[in-house]
C-alpha positions as CSV (number, residue, x, y, z in Angstrom):
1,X,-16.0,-47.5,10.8
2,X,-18.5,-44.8,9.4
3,X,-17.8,-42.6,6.8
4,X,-18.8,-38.7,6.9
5,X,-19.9,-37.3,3.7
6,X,-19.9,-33.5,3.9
7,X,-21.9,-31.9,1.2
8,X,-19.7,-29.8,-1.2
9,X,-22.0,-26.6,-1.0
10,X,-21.2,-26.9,3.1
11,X,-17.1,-27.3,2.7
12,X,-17.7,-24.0,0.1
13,X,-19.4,-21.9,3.5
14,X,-16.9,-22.9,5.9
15,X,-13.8,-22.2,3.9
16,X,-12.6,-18.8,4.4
17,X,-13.0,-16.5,1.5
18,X,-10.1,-15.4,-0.4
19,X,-9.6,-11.6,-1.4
20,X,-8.9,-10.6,-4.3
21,X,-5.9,-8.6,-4.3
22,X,-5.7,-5.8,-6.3
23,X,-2.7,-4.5,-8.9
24,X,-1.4,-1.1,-8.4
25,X,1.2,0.9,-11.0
26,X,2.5,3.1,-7.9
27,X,4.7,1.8,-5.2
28,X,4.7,4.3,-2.8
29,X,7.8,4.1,-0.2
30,X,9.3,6.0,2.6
31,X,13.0,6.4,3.0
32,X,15.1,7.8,5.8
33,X,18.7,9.5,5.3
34,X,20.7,8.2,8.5
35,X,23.3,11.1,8.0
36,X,20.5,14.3,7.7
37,X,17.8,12.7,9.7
38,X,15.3,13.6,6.4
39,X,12.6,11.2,6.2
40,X,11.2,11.5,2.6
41,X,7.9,9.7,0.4
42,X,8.5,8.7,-3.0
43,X,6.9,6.6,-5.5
44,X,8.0,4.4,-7.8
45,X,6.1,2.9,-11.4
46,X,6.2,-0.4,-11.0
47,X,8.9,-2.0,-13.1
48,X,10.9,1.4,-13.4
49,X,13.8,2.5,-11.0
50,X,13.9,5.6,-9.0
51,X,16.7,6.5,-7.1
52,X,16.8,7.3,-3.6
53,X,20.2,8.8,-2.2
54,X,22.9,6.0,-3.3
55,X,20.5,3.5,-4.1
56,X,18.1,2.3,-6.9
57,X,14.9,1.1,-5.8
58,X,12.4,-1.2,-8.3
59,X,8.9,-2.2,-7.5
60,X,7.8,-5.4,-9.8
61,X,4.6,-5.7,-8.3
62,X,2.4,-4.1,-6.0
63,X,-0.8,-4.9,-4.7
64,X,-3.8,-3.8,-2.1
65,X,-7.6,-5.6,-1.2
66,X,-10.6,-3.8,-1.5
67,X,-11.1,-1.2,1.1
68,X,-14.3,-3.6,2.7
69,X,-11.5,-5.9,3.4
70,X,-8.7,-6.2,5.8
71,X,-5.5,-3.8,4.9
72,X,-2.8,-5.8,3.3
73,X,-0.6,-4.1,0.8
74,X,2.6,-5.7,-0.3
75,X,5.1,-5.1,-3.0
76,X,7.9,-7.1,-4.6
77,X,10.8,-4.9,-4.7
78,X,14.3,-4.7,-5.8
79,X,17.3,-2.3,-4.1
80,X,20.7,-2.0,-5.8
81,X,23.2,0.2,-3.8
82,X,25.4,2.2,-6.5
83,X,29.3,1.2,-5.7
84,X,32.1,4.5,-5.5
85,X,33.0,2.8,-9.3
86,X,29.2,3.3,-10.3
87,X,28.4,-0.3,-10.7
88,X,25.6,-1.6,-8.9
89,X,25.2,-4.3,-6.0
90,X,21.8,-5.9,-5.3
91,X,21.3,-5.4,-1.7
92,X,17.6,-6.3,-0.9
93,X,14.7,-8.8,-3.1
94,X,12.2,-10.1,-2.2
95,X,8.1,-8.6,-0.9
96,X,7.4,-5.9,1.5
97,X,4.3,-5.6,4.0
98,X,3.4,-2.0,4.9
99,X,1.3,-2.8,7.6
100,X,4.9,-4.7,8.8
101,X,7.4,-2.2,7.9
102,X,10.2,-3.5,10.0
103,X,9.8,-7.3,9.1
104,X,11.2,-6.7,5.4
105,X,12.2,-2.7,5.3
106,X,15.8,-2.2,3.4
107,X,18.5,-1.5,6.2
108,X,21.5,-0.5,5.0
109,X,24.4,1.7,7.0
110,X,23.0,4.9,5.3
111,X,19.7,4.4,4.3
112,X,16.3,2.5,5.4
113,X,13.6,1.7,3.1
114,X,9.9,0.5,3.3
115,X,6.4,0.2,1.6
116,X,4.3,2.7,2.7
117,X,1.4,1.9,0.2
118,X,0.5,1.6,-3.1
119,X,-1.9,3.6,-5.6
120,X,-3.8,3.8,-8.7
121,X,-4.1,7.6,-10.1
122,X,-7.2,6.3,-12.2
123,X,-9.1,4.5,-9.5
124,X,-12.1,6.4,-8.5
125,X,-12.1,7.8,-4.7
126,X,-13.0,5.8,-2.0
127,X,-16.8,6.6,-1.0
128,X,-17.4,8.9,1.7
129,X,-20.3,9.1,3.7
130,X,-22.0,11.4,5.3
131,X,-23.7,11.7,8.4
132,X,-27.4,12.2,8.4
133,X,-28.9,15.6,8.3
134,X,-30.1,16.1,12.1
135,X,-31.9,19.3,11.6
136,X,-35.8,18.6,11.5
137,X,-37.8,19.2,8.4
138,X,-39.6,22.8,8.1
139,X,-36.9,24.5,10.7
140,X,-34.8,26.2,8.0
141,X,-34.1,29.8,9.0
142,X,-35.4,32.0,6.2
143,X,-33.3,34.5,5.7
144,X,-34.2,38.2,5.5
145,X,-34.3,40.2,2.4
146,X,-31.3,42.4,1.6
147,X,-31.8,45.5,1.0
């Protein structure tokens, strides 16, 4: 029986590389009023509570990759539905995907919940660029003189 020895430098270049994801403090989510038909965005600090209609919705975690890789932004989150008496019932833990909204989105009989995205208000703008001047050098219009 032969033995393969494969060179640790090789197993390195044919494992796929792992993305780093990246920490967020704003869970943004969409949620939809059944009764009104009102779709509305809010976001949420992660690890504070902001109430949507009759429920309380916590993000513990939320996280994005690097805009070179592919999309994948999840979030843990906690929903508590407030009862008539004003206590509270958990209703929904556990990670949302917002690229798969419907595979863990809050359904409840009055509202729907789900991850639309997360953000950083101090992360610098994505890089945008530009499309090549076409026009050929020493074409400019001059203009005329204004009187």
């Amino acid at each position: 029986m032969r033995r393969i020895v494969v060179p640790l430098a090789l197993l390195a270049a044919i494992t796929p590389a792992r993305a780093e994801r990246i920490s967020n403090p704003i869970a943004v989510f969409a949620g939809l009023d059944k009764i009104t038909g009102l779709t509305t965005t809010f976001e949420a600090k992660i690890g504070e509570e902001k109430r949507f209609g009759g429920l309380y919705v916590k993000a513990d975690a939320c996280y994005t990759r690097d805009i070179t890789e592919e999309p994948k932004t999840t979030s843990f989150v906690e929903v508590e539905e407030i009862e008539p008496d004003e206590t509270r019932k958990k209703i929904f833990s556990g990670w949302m995907f917002a690229e798969s909204p419907g595979l863990s989105a809050v359904e409840h009989p009055i509202y729907d919940v789900w991850l639309t995205g997360c953000r950083d208000p101090n992360a610098p703008p994505p890089v945008v660029e530009q499309a090549p001047d076409t026009q050929p050098q020493g074409s400019e219009q001059e203009s005329e003189p204004e009187d």
